[in-house]
LUMROKOL-353478 format. One line per field, with one value per residue (C-alpha): chain; x negated, y, z. Coordinates in Angstrom, 3 decimals. Each point is the difference from the previous one (the first is absolute). Layout:
N
unit	(A_...)
xx	(X_...)
yy	(Y_...)
zz	(Z_...)
***
This chain:
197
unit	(A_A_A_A_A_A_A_A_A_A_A_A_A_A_A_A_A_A_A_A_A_A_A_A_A_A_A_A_A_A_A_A_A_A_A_A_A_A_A_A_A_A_A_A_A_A_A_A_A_A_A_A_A_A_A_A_A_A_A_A_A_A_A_A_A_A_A_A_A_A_A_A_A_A_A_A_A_A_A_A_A_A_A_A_A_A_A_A_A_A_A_A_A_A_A_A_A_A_A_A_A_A_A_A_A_A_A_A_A_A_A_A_A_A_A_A_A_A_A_A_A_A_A_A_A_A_A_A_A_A_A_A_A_A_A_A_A_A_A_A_A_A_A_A_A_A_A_A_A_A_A_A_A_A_A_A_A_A_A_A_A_A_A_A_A_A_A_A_A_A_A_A_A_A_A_A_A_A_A_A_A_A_A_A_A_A_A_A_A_A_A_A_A_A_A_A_A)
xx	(-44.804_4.047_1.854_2.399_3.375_2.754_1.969_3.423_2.676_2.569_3.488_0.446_-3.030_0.920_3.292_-2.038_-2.696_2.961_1.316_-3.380_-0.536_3.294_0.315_-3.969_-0.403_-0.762_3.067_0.724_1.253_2.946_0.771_-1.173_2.324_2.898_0.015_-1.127_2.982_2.385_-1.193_-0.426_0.187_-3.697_-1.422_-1.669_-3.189_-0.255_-0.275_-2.574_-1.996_0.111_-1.217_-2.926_-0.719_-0.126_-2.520_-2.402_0.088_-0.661_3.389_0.664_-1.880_1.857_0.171_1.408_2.520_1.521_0.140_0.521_-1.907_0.235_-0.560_-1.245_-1.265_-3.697_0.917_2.616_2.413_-1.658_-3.424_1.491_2.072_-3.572_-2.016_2.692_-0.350_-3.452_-0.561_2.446_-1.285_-4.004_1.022_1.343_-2.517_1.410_0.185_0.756_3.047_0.674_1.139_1.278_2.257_0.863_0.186_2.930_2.000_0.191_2.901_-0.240_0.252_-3.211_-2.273_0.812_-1.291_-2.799_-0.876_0.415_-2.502_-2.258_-0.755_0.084_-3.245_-1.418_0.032_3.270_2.900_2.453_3.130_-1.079_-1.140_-2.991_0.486_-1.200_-2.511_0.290_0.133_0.320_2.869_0.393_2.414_0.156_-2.309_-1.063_-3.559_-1.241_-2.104_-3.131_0.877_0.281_-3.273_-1.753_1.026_-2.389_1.875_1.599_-1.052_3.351_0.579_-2.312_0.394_-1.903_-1.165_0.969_3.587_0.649_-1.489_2.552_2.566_-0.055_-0.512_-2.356_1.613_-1.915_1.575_-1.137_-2.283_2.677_-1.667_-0.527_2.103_3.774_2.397_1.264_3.424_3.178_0.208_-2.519_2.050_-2.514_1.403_3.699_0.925_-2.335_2.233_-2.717_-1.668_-3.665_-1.567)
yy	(42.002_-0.168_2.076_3.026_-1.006_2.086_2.021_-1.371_1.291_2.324_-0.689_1.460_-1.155_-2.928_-0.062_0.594_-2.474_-2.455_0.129_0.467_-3.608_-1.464_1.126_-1.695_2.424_3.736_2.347_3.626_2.310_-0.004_-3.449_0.306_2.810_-1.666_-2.930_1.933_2.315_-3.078_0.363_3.847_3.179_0.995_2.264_-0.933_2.184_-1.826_-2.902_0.759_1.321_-2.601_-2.298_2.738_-0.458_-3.899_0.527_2.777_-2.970_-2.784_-1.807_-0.047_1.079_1.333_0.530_2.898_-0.710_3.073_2.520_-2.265_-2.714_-3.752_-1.188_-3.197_-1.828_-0.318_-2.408_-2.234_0.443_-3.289_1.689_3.333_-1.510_-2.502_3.365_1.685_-3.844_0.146_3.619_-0.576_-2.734_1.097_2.853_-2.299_-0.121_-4.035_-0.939_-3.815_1.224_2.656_-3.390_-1.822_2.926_0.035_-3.585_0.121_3.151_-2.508_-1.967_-3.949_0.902_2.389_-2.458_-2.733_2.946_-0.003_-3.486_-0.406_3.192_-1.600_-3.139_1.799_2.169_-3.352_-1.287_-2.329_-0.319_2.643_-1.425_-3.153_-1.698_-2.391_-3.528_-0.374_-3.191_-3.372_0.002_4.354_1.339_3.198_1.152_0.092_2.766_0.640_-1.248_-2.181_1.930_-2.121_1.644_3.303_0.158_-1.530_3.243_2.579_2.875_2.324_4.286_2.086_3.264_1.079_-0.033_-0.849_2.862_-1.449_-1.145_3.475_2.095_-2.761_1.090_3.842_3.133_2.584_2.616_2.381_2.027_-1.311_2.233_1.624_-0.426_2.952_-1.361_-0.609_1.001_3.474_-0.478_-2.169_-0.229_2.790_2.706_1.601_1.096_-0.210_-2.717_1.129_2.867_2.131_-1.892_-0.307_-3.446)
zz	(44.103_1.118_-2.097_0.964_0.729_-1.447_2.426_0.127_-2.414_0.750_-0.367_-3.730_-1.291_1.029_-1.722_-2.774_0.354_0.821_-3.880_-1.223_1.525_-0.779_-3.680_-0.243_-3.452_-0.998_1.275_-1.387_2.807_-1.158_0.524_3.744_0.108_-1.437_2.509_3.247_-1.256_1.180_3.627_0.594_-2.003_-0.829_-3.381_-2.405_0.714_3.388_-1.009_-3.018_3.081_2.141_-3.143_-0.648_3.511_0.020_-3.028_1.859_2.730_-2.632_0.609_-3.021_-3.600_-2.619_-3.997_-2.213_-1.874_-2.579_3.172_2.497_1.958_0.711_3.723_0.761_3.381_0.950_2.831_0.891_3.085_1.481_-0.252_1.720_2.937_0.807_0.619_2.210_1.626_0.067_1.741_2.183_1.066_-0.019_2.182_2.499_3.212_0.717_-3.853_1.510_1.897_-2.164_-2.556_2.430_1.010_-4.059_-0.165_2.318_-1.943_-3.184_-0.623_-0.670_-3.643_0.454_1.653_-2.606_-2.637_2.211_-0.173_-3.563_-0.239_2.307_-2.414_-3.075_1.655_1.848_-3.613_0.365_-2.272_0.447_1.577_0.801_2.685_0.856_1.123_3.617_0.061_1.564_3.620_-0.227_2.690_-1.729_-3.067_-3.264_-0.155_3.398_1.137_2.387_2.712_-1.129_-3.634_1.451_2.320_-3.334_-2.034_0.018_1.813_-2.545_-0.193_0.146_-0.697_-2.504_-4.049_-2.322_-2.224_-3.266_1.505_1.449_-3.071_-2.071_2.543_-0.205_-2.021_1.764_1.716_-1.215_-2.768_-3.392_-2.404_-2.547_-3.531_-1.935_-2.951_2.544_-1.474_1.776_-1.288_1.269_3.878_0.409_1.900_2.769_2.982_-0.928_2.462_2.800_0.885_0.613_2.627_0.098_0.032)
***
């Protein structure tokens, strides 16, 4: 069973998500606030929403703390921007020239990234490369056609269950426990405006 892939974040959640990630520990709203206060002018009960709307999502979990809460990542940013790779890519009806057609948007920078993630998964050392053998034309690194029509050919596109359920909370709003706190950044409907859901 393949997993559902988050939608993509919008463009304050993921200023939000973007500290969440950075700072790599629990963050009060207030701190959020504080910092995205630097870039734009934005209240306080905005961003508590946004934050109680990355939880309903299971972004991120969170912990009382006096009348407040603690936010804290489910996922990494690595994990989040390899879905958005992944659908975009599965929804592709050429997936092979849908990479190719990547392959040529990254910089030289990129593809060496992309080797060195390639022989971490094939199970090399990260960073370096293999010694070509006696009497082999290719690179350091690089195989020999006989070496690559010996491989067994490779499945793309699909990921594992465990890797994916590793990779990212369910989208589906988590079950609120009937002992959560109601206090702290519990202000219904204040930021909405009005506006239905």
């Amino acid at each position: 069973m393949v997993g559902v892939v988050p939608r993509p974040l919008g463009e304050l959640e993921d200023a939000v998500m973007t500290r969440v990630w950075k700072w790599n520990r629990p963050v009060t709203v207030r701190e959020v606030l504080e910092d995205l206060q630097k870039e734009r002018s934005i209240a306080y009960t905005t961003v508590m929403t946004v934050l109680d709307n990355l939880h309903q999502k299971g972004w991120v979990r969170r912990e009382a703390e006096g009348r407040a809460y603690r936010y804290e990542a489910v996922s990494t940013r690595a994990a989040y921007a390899a879905a958005l790779m992944n659908d975009a890519w599965s929804q592709s009806d050429n997936p092979a020239a849908a990479l190719v057609a990547f392959f040529g948007m990254m910089s030289d920078e990129q593809r060496r990234s992309l080797r060195d993630a390639l022989r971490v998964v094939e199970g090399g050392t990260e960073g370096t490369a293999e010694e070509p053998r006696a009497g082999s034309s290719a690179e350091p690194g690089e195989e020999t056609g006989e070496e690559a029509s010996a491989r067994e050919p490779e499945v793309v596109g699909e990921v594992p269950d465990t890797a994916e359920a590793a990779a990212f909370p369910e989208t589906s709003p988590p079950a609120e426990s009937a002992d959560a706190p109601e206090t702290g950044d519990q202000n219904p409907g204040s930021a909405q405006g009005g506006r239905g859901r």
